[in-house]
C-alpha positions, 0 to 999 in steps of 0.5 A: 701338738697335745693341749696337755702333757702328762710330765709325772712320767720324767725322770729329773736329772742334775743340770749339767752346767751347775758346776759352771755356775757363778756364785753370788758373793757380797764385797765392798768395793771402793767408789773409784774402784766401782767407777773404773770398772763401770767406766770400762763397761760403758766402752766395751758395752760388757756389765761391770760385774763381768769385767770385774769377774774376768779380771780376778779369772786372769789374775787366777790364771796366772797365779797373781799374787798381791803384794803389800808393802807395809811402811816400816813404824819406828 
């Protein structure tokens, strides 16, 4: 092995798996919410950020939608 290598000669390249990056975001969630998903991640020993995450990819991957029903004001 070379004590030195001379790294000026490399070609730079896109990181193939920067598509596939997760991008950061900042939400407020509910402190229950917060607990359920913290509480499933102490069971499953997966981060709570992750089950979070795997949770809305399903909803995606079935095309869910939320429904809200507004109580009716008279």
């Amino acid at each position: 092995m070379r004590a030195e290598y001379d790294l000026s000669k490399l070609k730079s390249r896109k990181n193939p798996y920067a598509s596939k990056l997760k991008k950061p975001v900042t939400m407020r969630l509910s402190g229950d919410v917060v607990d359920y998903f913290k509480g499933m991640a102490d069971e499953s020993g997966v981060p709570y950020q992750s089950l979070i995450n795997l949770y809305l990819r399903d909803c995606l991957a079935n095309s869910r939608k939320v429904q809200i029903h507004w109580p009716q004001t008279v």
